[in-house]
C-alpha positions in Angstrom: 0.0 0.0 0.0 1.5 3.6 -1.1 0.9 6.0 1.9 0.8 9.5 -0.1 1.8 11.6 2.9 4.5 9.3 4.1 6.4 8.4 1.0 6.6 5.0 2.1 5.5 1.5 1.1 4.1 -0.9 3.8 4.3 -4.9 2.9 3.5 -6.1 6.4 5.7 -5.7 9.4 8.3 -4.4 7.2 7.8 -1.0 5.4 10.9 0.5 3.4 11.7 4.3 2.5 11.1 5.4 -1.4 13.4 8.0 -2.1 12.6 11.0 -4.6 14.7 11.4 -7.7 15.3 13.9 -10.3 13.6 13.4 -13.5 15.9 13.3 -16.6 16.1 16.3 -18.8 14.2 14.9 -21.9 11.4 15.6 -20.0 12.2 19.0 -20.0 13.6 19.7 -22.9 10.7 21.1 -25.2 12.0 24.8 -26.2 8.2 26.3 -25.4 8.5 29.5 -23.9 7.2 30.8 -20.3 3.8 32.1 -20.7 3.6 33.4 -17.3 5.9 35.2 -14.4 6.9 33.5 -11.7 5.0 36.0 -9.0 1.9 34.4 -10.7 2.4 31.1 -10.0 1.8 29.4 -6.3 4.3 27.3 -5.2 7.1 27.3 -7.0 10.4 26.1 -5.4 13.1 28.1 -4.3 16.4 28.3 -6.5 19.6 25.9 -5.9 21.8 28.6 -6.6 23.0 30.5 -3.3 25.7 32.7 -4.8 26.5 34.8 -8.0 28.8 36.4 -7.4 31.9 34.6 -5.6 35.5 35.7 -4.7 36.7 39.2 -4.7 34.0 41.5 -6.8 35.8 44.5 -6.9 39.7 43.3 -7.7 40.5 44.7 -11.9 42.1 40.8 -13.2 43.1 41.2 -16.3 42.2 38.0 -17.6 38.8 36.6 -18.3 37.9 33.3 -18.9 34.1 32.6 -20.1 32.0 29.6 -20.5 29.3 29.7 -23.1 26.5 27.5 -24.1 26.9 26.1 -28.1 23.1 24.5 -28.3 20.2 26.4 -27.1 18.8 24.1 -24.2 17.0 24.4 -20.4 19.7 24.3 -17.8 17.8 23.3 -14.5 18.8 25.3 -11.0 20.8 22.7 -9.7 22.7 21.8 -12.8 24.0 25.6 -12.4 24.4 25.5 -8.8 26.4 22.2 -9.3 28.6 23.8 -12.4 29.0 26.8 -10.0 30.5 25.0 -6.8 33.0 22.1 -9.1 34.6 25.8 -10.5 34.6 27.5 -7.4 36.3 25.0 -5.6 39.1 24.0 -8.3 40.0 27.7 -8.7 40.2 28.2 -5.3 42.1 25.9 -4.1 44.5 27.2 -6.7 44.1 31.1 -6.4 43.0 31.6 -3.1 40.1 33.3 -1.7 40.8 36.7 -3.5 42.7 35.4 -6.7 39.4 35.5 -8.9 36.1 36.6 -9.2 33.4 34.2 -10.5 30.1 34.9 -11.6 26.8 32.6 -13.0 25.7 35.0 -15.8 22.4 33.3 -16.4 18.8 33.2 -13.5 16.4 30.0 -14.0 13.0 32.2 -14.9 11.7 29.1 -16.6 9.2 27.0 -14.4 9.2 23.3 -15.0 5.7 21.2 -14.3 5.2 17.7 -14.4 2.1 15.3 -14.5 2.9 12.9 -11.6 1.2 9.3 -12.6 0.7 6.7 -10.2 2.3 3.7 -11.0 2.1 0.1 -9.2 -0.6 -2.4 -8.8 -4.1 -0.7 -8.7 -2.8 2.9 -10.2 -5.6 3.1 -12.8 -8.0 3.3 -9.8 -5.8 5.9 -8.6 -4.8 8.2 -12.0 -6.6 10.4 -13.8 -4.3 9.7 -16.6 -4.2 12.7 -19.4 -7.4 14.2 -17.7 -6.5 18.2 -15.7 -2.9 17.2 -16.8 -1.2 20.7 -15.8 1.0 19.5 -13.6 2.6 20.5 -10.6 5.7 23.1 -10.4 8.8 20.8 -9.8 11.7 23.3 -10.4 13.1 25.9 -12.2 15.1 26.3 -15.5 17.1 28.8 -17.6 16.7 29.0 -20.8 19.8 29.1 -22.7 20.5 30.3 -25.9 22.7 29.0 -28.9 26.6 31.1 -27.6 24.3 32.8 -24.7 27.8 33.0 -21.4 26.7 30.9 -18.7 29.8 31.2 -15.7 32.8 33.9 -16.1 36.0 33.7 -14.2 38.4 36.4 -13.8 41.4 36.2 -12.4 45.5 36.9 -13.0 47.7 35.8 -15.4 49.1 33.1 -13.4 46.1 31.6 -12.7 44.7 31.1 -16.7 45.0 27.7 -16.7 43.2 26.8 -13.6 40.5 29.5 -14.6 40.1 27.4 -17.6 40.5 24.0 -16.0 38.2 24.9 -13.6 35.3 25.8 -16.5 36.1 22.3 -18.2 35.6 20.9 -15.2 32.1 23.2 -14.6 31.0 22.3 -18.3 30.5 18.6 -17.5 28.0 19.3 -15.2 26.1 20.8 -18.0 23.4 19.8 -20.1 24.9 21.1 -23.7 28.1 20.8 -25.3 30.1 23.9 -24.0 32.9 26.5 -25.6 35.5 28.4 -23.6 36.6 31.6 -24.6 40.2 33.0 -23.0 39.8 37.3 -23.2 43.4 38.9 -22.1 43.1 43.1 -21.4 
C-alpha cells in the first residue's frame, strides 16, 4: 500500500523508504516558452543557486575566462548551482580566496511542471491519466541560448590555466556541449 503523505511503502511488518529522484532532462527539454511570471504562480520552489557572485568583486584581473552555451537548451537550478560550486572549488584551491572573481551569468526564470502518474498495482483506480494534466511546479530552469555565457571567471595571469580547467571541469556538469573563450586586457 502507497501512503501518499509518508512516502513510504508498507508490505506487512516491514515498510521500506522510497526516495525522490530527479527526472531526466528529456522531460524538460521542449524549447516552449514561459507564458507566465513567476509571482503568478503558487508554489514554485526556491532556486539551488546561493551565490552569484563569488571571490573578490571588486579586484580589476586582467584575464577573463568565459563559459558559453553552443546549443540552445534548459539548464535546470541545480545543474548551475552544481557547475558553480565544481569551478569555485578547483580555482580556489588554486588562487586563493581573493585570486578570482566568479560569476553565473544566467537566472532560472523558466518553471518546470510535471504530471505525476501513479504507477504500481491498482494505479488506474488511482490516475486520472491525461485528464487536468497541468501539472505540478517541480523546479526551475534557464533558458539558454545558442553562444548565450553561462559562468565567467576572472582572475590573474598566473592563474589562466586553472581558470580554464576549472570551466572544463564546470561544463561537464552541463546539459549542452560547452565553448571556452580566454579574453586577455
Amino acid at each position: 500500500m502507497l501512503c501518499k503523505h509518508l512516502n513510504r511503502t508498507q508490505s506487512g511488518a516491514n515498510s521500506r523508504l522510497i526516495m525522490a529522484k530527479k527526472n531526466p532532462a528529456h522531460m524538460f527539454r521542449g524549447k516552449k516558452r514561459a507564458y507566465t511570471r513567476k509571482e503568478y504562480i503558487g508554489g514554485v520552489p526556491a532556486s539551488r543557486i546561493t551565490q552569484f557572485d563569488v571571490g573578490d568583486k571588486v579586484a580589476d584581473f586582467p584575464v577573463e575566462v568565459t563559459l558559453s552555451a553552443k546549443e540552445e537548451c534548459l539548464v535546470r537550478h541545480n545543474a548551475l548551482e552544481s557547475a558553480r560550486v565544481t569551478a569555485n572549488r578547483y580555482i580556489q584551491t588554486h588562487a586563493g580566496r581573493d585570486g578570482y572573481h566568479l560569476k553565473v551569468r544566467t537566472y532560472p526564470h523558466h518553471v518546470l511542471r510535471h504530471n505525476k502518474i501513479a504507477q504500481g498495482a491498482g494505479a488506474d483506480r488511482v490516475s486520472m491519466g491525461m485528464r487536468k494534466s497541468f501539472g505540478r511546479t517541480v523546479g526551475t530552469a534557464a533558458r539558454v541560448k545558442s553562444g548565450q555565457k553561462l559562468i565567467t571567471l576572472r582572475t590573474s595571469d598566473e592563474f589562466a590555466s586553472e581558470a580554464k580547467e576549472a570551466l572544463r571541469k564546470s561544463s561537464h556538469k552541463l546539459p549542452t556541449p560547452c565553448n571556452i573563450v580566454v579574453h586577455q586586457k
